[in-house]
FIMI-662625 format. One record per residue (C-alpha): residue in three letters; x, y, z. Coordinates in steps of 0.2 Angstrom, whole numbers, plus 5000, padded with zeros to 4 digits. Example, Ala and Ser with C-alpha at 12.3 -4.5 7.8 and 13.67 -1.06 7.14 Angstrom:
<sites>
<resn = ALA; c1 = 5062; c2 = 4978; c3 = 5039> .
<resn = SER; c1 = 5068; c2 = 4995; c3 = 5036> .
</sites>
This chain:
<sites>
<resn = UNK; c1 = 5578; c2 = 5541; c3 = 5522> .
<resn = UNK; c1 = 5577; c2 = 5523; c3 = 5518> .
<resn = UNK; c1 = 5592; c2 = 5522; c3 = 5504> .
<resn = UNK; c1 = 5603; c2 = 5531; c3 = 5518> .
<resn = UNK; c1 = 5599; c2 = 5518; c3 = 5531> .
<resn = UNK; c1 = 5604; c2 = 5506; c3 = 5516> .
<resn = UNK; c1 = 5620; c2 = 5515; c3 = 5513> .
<resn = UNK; c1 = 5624; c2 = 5516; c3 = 5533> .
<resn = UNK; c1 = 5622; c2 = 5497; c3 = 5535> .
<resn = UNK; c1 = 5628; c2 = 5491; c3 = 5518> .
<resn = UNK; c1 = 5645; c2 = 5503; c3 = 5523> .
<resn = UNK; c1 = 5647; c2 = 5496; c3 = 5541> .
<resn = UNK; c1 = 5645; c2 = 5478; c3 = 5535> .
<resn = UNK; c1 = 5657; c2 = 5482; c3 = 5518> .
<resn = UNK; c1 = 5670; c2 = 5489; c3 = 5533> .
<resn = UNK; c1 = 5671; c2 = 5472; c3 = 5543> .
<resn = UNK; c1 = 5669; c2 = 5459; c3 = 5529> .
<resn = UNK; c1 = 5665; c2 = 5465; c3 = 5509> .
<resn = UNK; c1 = 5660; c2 = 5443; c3 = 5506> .
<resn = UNK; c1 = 5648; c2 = 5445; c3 = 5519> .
<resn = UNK; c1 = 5637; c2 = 5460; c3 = 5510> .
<resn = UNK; c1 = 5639; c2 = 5452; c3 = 5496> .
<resn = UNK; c1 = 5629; c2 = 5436; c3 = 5504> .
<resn = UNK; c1 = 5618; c2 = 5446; c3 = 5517> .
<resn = UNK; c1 = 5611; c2 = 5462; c3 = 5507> .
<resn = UNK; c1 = 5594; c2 = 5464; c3 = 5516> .
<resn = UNK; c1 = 5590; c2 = 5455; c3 = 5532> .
<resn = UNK; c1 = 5570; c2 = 5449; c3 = 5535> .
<resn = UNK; c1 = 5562; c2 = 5455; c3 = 5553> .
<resn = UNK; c1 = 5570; c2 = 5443; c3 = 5564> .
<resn = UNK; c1 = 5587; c2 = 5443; c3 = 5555> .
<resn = UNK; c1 = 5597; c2 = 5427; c3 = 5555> .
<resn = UNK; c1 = 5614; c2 = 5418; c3 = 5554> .
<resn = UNK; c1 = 5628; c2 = 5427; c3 = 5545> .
<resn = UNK; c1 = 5635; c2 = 5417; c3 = 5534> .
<resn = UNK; c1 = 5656; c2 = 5413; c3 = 5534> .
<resn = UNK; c1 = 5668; c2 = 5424; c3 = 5526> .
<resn = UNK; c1 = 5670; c2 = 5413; c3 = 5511> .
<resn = UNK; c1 = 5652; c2 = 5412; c3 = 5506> .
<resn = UNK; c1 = 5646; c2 = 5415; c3 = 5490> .
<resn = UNK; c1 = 5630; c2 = 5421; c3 = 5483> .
<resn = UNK; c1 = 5618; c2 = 5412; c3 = 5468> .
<resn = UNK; c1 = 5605; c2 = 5418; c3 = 5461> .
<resn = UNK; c1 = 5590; c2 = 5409; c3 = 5460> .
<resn = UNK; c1 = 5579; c2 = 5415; c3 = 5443> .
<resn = UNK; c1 = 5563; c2 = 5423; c3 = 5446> .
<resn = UNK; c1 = 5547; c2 = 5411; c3 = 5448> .
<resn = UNK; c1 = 5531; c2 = 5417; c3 = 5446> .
<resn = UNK; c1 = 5524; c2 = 5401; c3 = 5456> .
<resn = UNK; c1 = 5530; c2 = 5408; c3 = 5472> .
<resn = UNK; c1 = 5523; c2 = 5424; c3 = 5472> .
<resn = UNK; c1 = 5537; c2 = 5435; c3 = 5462> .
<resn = UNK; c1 = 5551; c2 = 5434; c3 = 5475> .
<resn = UNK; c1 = 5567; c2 = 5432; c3 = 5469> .
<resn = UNK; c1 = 5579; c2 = 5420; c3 = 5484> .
<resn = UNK; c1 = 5597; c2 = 5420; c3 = 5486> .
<resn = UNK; c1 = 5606; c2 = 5403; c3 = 5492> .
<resn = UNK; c1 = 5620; c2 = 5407; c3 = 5503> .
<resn = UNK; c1 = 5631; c2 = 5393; c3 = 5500> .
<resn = UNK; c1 = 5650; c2 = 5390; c3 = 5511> .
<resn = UNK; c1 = 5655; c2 = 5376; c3 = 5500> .
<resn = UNK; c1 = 5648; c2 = 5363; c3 = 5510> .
<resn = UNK; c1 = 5628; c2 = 5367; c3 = 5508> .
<resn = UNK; c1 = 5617; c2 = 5378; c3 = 5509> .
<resn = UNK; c1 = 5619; c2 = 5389; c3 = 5527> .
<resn = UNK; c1 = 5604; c2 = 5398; c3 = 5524> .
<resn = UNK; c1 = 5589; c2 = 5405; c3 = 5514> .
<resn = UNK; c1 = 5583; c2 = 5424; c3 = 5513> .
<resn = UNK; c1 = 5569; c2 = 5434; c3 = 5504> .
<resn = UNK; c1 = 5580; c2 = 5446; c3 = 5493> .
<resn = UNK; c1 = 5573; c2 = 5460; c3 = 5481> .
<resn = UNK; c1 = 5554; c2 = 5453; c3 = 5477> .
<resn = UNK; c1 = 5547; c2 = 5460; c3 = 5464> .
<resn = UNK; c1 = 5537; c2 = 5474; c3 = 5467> .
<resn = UNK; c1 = 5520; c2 = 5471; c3 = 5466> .
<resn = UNK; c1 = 5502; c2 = 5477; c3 = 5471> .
<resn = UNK; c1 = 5488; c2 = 5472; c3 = 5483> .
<resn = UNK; c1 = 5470; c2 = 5475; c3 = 5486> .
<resn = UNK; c1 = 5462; c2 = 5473; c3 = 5503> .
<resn = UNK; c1 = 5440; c2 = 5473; c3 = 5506> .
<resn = UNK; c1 = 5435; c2 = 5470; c3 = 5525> .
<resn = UNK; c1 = 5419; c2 = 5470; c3 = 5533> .
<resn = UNK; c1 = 5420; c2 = 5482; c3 = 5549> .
<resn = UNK; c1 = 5409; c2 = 5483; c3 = 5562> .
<resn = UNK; c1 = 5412; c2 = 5501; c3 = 5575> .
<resn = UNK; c1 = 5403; c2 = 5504; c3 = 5589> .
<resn = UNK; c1 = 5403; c2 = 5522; c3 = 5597> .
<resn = UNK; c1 = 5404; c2 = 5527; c3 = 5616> .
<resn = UNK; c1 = 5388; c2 = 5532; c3 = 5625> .
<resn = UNK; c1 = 5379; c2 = 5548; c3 = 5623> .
<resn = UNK; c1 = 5383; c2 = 5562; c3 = 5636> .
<resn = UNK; c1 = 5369; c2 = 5566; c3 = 5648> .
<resn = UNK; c1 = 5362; c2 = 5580; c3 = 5643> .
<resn = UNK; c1 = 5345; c2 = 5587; c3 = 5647> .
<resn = UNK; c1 = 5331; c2 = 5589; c3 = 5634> .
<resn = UNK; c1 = 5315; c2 = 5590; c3 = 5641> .
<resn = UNK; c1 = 5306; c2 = 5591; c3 = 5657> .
<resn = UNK; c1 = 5288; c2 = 5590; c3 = 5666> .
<resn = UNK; c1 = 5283; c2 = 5608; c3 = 5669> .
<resn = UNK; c1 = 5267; c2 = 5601; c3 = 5676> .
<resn = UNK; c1 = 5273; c2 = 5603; c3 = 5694> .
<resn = UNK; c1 = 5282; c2 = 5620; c3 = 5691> .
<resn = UNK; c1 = 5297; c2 = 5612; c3 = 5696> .
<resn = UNK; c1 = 5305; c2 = 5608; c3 = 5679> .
<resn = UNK; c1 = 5307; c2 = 5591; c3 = 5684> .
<resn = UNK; c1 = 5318; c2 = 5582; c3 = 5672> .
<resn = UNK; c1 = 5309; c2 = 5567; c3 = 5659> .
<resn = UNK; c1 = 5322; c2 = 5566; c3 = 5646> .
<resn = UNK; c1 = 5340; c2 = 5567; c3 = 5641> .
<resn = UNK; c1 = 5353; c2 = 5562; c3 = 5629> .
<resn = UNK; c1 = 5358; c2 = 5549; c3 = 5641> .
<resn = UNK; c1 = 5343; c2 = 5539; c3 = 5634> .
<resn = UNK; c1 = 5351; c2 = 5537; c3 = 5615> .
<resn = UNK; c1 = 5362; c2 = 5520; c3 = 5611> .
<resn = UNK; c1 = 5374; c2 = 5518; c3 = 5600> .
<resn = UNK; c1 = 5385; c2 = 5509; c3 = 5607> .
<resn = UNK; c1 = 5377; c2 = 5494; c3 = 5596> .
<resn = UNK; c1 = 5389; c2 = 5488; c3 = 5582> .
<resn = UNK; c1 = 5386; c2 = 5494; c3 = 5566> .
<resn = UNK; c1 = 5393; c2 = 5486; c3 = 5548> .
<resn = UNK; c1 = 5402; c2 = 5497; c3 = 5538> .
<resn = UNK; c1 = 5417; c2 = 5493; c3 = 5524> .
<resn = UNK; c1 = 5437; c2 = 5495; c3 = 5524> .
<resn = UNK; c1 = 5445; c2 = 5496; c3 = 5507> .
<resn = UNK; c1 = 5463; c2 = 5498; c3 = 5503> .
<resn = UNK; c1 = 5473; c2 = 5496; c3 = 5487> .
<resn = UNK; c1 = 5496; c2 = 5496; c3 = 5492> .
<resn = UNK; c1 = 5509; c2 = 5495; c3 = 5482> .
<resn = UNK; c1 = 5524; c2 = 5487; c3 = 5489> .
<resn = UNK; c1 = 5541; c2 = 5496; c3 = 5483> .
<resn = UNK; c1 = 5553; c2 = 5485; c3 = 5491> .
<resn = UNK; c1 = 5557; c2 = 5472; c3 = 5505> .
<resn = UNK; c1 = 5554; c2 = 5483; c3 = 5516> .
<resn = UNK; c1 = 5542; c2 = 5498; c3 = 5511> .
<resn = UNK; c1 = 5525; c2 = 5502; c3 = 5503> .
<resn = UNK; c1 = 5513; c2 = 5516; c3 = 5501> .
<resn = UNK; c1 = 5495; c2 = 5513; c3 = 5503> .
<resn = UNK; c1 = 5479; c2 = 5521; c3 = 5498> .
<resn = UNK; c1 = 5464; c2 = 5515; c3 = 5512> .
<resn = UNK; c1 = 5446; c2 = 5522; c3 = 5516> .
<resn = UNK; c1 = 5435; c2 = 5515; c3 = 5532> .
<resn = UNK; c1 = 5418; c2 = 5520; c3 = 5536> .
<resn = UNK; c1 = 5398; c2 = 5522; c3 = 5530> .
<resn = UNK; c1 = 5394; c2 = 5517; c3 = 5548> .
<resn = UNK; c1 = 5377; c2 = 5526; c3 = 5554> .
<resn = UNK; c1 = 5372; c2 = 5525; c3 = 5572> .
<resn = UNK; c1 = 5352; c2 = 5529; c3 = 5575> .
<resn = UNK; c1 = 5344; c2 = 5529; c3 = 5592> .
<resn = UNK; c1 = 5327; c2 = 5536; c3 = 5596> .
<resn = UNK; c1 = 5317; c2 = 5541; c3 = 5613> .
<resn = UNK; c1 = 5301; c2 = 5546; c3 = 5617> .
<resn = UNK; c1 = 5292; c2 = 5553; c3 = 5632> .
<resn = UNK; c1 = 5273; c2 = 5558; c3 = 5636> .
<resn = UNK; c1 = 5265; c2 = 5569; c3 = 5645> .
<resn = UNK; c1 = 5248; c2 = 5578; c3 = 5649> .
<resn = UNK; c1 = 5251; c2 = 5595; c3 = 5643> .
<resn = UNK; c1 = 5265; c2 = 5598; c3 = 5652> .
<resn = UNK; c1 = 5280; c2 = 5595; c3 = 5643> .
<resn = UNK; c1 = 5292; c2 = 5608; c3 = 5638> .
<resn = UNK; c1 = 5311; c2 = 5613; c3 = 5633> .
<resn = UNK; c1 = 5323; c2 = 5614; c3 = 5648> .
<resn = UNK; c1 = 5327; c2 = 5632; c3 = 5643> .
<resn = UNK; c1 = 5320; c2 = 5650; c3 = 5641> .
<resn = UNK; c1 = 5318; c2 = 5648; c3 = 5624> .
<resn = UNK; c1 = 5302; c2 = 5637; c3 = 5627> .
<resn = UNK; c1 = 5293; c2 = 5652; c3 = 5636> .
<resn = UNK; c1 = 5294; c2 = 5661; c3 = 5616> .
<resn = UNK; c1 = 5287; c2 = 5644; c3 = 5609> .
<resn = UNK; c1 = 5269; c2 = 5637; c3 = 5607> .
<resn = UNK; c1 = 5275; c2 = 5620; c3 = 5603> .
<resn = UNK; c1 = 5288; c2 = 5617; c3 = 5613> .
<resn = UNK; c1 = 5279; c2 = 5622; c3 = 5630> .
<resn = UNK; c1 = 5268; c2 = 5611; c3 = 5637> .
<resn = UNK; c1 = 5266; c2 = 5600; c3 = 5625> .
<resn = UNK; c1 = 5258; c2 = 5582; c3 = 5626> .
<resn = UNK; c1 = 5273; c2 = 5570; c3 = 5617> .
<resn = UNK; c1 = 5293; c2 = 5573; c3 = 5613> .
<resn = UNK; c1 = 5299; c2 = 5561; c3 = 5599> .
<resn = UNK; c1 = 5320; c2 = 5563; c3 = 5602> .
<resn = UNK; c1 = 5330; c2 = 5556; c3 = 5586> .
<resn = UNK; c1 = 5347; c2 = 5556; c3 = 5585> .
<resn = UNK; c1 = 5361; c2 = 5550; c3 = 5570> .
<resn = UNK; c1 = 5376; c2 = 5547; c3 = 5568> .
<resn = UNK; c1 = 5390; c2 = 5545; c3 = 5552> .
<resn = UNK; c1 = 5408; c2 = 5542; c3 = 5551> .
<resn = UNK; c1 = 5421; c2 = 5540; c3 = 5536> .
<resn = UNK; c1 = 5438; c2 = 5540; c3 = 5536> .
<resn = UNK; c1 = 5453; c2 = 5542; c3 = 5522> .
<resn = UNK; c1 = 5471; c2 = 5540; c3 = 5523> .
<resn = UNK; c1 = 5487; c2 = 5540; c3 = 5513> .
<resn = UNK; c1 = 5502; c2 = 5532; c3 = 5520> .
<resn = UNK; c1 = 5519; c2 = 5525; c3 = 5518> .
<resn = UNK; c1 = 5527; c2 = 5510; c3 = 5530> .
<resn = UNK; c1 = 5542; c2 = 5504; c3 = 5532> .
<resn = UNK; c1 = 5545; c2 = 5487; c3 = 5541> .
<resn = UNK; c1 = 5564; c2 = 5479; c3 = 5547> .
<resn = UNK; c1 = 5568; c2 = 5469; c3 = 5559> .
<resn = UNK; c1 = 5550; c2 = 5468; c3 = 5566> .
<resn = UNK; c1 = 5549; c2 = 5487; c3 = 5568> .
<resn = UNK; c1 = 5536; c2 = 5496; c3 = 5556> .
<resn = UNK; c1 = 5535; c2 = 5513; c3 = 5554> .
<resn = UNK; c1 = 5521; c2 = 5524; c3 = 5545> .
<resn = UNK; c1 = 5520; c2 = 5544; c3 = 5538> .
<resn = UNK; c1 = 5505; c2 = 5550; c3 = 5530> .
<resn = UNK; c1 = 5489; c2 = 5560; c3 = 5529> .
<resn = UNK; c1 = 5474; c2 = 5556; c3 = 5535> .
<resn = UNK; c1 = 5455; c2 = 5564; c3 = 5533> .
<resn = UNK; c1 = 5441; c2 = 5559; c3 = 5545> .
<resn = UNK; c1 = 5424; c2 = 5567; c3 = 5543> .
<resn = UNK; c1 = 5410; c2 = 5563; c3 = 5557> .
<resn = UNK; c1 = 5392; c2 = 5571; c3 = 5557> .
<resn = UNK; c1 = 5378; c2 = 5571; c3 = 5568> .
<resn = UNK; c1 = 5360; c2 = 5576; c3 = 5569> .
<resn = UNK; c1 = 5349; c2 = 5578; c3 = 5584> .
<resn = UNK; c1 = 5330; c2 = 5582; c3 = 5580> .
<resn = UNK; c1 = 5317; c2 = 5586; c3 = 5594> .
<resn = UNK; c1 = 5301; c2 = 5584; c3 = 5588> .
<resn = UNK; c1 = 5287; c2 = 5593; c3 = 5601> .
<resn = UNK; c1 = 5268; c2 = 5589; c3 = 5599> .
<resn = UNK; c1 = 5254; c2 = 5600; c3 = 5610> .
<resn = UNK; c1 = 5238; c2 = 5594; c3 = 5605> .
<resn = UNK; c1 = 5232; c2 = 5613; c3 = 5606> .
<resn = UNK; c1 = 5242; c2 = 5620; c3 = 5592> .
<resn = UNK; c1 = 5254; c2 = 5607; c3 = 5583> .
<resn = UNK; c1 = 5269; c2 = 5598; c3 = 5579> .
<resn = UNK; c1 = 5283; c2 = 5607; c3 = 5580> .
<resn = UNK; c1 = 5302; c2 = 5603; c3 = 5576> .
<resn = UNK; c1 = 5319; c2 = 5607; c3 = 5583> .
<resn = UNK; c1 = 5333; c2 = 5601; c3 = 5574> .
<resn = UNK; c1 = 5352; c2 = 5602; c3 = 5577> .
<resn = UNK; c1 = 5365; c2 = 5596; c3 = 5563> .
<resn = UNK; c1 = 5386; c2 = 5596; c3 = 5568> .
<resn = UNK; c1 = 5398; c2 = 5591; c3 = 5556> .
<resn = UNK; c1 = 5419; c2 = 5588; c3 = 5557> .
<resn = UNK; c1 = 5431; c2 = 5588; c3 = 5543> .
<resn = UNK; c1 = 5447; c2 = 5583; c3 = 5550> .
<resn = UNK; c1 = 5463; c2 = 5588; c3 = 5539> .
<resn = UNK; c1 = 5483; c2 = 5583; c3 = 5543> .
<resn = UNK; c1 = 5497; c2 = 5573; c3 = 5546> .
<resn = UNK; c1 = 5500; c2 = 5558; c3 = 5558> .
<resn = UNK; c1 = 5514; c2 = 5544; c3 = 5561> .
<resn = UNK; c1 = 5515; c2 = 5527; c3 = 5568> .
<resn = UNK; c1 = 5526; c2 = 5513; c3 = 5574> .
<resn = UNK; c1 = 5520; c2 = 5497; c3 = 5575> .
<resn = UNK; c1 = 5527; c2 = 5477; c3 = 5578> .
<resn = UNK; c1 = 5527; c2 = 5465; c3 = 5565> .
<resn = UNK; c1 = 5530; c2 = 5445; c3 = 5566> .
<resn = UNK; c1 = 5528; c2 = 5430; c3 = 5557> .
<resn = UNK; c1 = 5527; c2 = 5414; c3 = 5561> .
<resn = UNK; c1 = 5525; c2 = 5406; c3 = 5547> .
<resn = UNK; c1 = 5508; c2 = 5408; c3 = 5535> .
<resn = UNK; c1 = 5501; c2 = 5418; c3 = 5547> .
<resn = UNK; c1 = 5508; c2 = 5435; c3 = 5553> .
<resn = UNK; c1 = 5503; c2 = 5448; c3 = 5566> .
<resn = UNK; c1 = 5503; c2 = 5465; c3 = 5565> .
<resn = UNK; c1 = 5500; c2 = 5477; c3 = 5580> .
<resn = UNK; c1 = 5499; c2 = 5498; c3 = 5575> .
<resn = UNK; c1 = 5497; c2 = 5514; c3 = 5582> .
<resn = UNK; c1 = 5495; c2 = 5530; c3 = 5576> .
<resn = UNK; c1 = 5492; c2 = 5548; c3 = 5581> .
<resn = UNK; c1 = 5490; c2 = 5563; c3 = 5572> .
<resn = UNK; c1 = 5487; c2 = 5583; c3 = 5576> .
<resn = UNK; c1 = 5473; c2 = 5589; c3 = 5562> .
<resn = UNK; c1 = 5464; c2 = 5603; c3 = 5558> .
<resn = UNK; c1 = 5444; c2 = 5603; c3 = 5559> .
<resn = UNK; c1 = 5434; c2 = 5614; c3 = 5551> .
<resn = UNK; c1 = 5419; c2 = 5612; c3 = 5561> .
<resn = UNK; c1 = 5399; c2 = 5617; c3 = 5558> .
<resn = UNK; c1 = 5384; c2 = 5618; c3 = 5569> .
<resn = UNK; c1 = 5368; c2 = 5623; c3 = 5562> .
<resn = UNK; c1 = 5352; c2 = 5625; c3 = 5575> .
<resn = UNK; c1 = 5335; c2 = 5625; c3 = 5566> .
<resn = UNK; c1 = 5318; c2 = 5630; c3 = 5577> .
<resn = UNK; c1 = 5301; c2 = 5631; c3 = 5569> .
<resn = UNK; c1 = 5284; c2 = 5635; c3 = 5578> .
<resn = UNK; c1 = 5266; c2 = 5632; c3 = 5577> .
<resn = UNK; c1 = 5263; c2 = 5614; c3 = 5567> .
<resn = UNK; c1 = 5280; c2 = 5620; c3 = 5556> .
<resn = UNK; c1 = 5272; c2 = 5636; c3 = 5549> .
<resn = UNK; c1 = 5284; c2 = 5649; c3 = 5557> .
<resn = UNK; c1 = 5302; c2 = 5650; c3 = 5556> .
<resn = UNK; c1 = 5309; c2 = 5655; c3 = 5575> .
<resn = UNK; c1 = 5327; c2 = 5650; c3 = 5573> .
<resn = UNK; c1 = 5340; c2 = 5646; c3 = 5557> .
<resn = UNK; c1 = 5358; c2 = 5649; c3 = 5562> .
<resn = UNK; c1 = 5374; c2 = 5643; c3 = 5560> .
<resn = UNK; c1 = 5389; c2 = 5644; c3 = 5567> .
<resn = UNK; c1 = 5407; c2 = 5638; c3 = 5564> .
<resn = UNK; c1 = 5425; c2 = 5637; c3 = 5571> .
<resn = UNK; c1 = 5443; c2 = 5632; c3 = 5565> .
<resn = UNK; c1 = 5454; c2 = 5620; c3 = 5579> .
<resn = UNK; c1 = 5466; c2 = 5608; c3 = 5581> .
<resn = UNK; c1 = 5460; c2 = 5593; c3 = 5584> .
<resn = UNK; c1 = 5467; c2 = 5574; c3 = 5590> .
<resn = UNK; c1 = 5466; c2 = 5555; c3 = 5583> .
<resn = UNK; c1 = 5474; c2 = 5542; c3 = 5591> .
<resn = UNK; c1 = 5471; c2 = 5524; c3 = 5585> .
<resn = UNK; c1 = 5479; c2 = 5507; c3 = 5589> .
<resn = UNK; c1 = 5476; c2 = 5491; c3 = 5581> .
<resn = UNK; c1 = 5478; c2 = 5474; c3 = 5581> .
<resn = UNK; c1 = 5477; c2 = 5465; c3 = 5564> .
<resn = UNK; c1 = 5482; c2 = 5445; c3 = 5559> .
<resn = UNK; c1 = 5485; c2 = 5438; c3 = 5543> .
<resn = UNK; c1 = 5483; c2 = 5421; c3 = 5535> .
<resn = UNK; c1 = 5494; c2 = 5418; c3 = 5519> .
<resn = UNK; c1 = 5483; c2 = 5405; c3 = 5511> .
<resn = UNK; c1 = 5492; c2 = 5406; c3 = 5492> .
<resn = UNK; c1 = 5506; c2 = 5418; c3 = 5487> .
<resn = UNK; c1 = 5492; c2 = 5430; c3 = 5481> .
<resn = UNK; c1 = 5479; c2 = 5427; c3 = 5492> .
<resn = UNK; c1 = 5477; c2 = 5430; c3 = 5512> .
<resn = UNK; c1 = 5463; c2 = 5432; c3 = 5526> .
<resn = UNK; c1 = 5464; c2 = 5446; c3 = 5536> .
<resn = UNK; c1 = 5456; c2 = 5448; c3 = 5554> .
<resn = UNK; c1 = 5457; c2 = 5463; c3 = 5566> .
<resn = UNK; c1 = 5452; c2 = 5474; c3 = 5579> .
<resn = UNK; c1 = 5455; c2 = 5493; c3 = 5583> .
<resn = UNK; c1 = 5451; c2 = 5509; c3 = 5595> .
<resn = UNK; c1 = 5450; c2 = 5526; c3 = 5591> .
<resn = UNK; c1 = 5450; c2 = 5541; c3 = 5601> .
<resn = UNK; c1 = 5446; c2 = 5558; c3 = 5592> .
<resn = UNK; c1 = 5446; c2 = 5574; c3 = 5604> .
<resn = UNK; c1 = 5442; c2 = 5592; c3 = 5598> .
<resn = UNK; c1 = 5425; c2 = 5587; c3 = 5588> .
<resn = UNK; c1 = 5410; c2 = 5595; c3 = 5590> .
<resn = UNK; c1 = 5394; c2 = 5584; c3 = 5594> .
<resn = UNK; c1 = 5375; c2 = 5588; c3 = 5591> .
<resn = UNK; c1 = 5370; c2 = 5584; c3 = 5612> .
<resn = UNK; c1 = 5384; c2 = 5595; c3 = 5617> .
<resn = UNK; c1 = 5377; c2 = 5611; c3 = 5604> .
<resn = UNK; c1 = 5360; c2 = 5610; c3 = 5610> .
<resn = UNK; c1 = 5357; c2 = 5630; c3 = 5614> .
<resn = UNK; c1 = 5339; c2 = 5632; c3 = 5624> .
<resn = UNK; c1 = 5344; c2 = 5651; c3 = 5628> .
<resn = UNK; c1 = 5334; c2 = 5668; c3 = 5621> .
<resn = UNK; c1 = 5349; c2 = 5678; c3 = 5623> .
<resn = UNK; c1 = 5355; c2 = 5689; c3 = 5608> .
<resn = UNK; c1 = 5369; c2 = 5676; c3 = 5606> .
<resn = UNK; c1 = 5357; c2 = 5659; c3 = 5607> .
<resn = UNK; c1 = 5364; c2 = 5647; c3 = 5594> .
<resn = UNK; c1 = 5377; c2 = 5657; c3 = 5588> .
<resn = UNK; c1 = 5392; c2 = 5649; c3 = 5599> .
<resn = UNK; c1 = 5398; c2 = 5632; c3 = 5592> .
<resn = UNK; c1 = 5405; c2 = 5621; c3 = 5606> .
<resn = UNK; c1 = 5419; c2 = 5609; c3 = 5597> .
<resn = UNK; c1 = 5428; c2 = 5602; c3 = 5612> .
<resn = UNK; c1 = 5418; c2 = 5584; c3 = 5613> .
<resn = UNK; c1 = 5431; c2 = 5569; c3 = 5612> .
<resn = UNK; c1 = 5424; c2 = 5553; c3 = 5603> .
<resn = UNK; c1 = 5429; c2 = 5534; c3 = 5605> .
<resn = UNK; c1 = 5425; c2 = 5522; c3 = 5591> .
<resn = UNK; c1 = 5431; c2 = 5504; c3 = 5592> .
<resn = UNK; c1 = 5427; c2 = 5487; c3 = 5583> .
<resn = UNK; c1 = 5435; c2 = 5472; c3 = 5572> .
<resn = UNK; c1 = 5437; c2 = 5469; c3 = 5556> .
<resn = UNK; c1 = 5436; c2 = 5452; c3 = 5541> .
<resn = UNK; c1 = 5442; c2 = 5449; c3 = 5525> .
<resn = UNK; c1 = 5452; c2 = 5446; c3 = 5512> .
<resn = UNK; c1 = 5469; c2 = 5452; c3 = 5502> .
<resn = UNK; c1 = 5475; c2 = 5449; c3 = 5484> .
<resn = UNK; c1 = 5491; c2 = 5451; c3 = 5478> .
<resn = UNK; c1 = 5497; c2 = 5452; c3 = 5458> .
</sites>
């Protein structure tokens, strides 16, 4: 795609003037003047000082009219951020409730867990740039892990909000609930952009994996400790594209970026229920599902050329991932023959955050 778009505009300037494409044979984002039919092009020799870019002097017998980065020497870069995400709140979801009363009056619920806190996690990439105008980019993002606890106590009165709890020892009319719940992302992708005239556009292939785990531990003074357990996990597959703005103004350029992409998640959720201080085994199953699934991320990153092979870099983005399936959502307190044999893989999940550090080039 990108040599035709050289031939088409290399042709349509060749048609009106064959001296101008000999002096105007790529244009940087922004473009600038053409130079007069009777320029000339020379050649300044390769310079390692200045990064690997070979120049052209477009010269009308009179001066120099204009400089412009032509054909640099491919080369490779390396980028290493810090990146703090933080997620969206929890869905409120009931978990336990006072059975004291007989009403089933509600004590706890999912709502109570926070993750919205900032967590530090790494971005690491490593491009190589083919042209003026195109690269292809290897890039990983994660080992973020959100943890939130809640607690509530009672006076032998607190059980499941379900059916399930009338089958349990543990789990009904217990004196204490310890709720933990965890959360890890990680994200991979393979790309190729293209930037000209301040345009930038992007193909490539993405994974994103997310996992959670909810864990309901029950303690009834009269019979034991019990746990509950509830582990969901996402492998995201597929394609996504992108178009983006670029612009420099001089050392330091800006760069704004989305993307979207349809994927494939291969999605598990496995529901684990043991009884009487952990010594019998009530419930081990698992279920599964394949869907389509959507990302959409947009992000805002700057750049600070410092030498020709070193910059700063400095960003922020938001994602938005829909078709996942979450451990709150999966929670199955039923006796029915089905119970915690249906996944539910429908949750959407909004991540969000900035990003430091530093790029080399060679």
């Amino acid at each position: 795609m990108r040599r035709l778009a050289y031939a088409f505009l290399i042709g349509a300037l060749a048609s009106a003037s064959p001296a101008v494409v000999a002096a105007q044979e790529y244009a940087p984002p922004g473009g600038y003047a053409p130079a007069p039919a009777t320029a000339v092009s020379e050649e300044i020799p390769f310079d390692s000082a200045e990064g690997g870019w070979t120049d052209s002097v477009v010269n009308d017998g009179g001066g120099t009219a204009g400089i412009c980065s032509l054909n640099p020497t491919p080369y490779w870069y390396a980028t290493a951020n810090a990146l703090w995400l933080s997620r969206e709140r929890v869905k409120d979801n009931l978990i336990v409730v006072d059975d004291g009363n007989g009403l089933g009056t509600p004590v706890l619920s999912t709502g109570a867990f926070d993750l919205s806190n900032y967590e530090l996690g790494a971005e690491f990439s490593i491009g190589y740039q083919l042209d003026p105008v195109a690269a292809v980019e290897l890039s990983y993002f994660g080992l973020q892990e959100w943890n939130s606890s809640a607690s509530a106590t009672g006076n032998n009165s607190l059980s499941l909000p379900g059916l399930l709890s009338l089958q349990l020892a543990d789990f009904a009319f217990a004196d204490s609930v310890l709720a933990d719940y965890n959360s890890k992302f990680h994200n991979a992708e393979a790309n190729y952009k293209q930037t000209m005239y301040g345009l930038t556009f992007l193909g490539g292939f993405r994974y994103v994996n997310v996992g959670e785990e909810l864990n309901l531990q029950f303690t009834d003074l009269d019979s034991g400790t019990s746990d509950l357990n509830i582990h969901a996990l996402n492998n995201l597959y597929g394609g996504q594209v992108g178009v983006g703005w670029h612009e420099d103004w001089g050392p330091v350029s800006f760069d704004l970026l989305g993307k979207v992409g349809i994927f494939g998640n291969q999605a598990t959720v496995r529901q684990n229920v043991r009884d009487l201080n952990n010594t019998v085994q009530v419930r081990d199953l698992k279920a599964a599902s394949n869907r389509s699934a959507f990302l959409g991320e947009v992000g805002l990153n700057t750049t600070w050329q410092v030498s020709s092979w070193f910059l700063i870099r400095g960003g922020y983005r938001v994602m938005w991932l829909d078709g996942i399936a979450m451990a709150p959502a999966n929670m199955d307190f039923s006796d029915g023959p089905d119970a915690g044999t249906e996944i539910l893989d429908r949750s959407s999940l909004i991540l969000h955050g900035a990003h430091v550090g530093a790029e080399m080039r060679w």
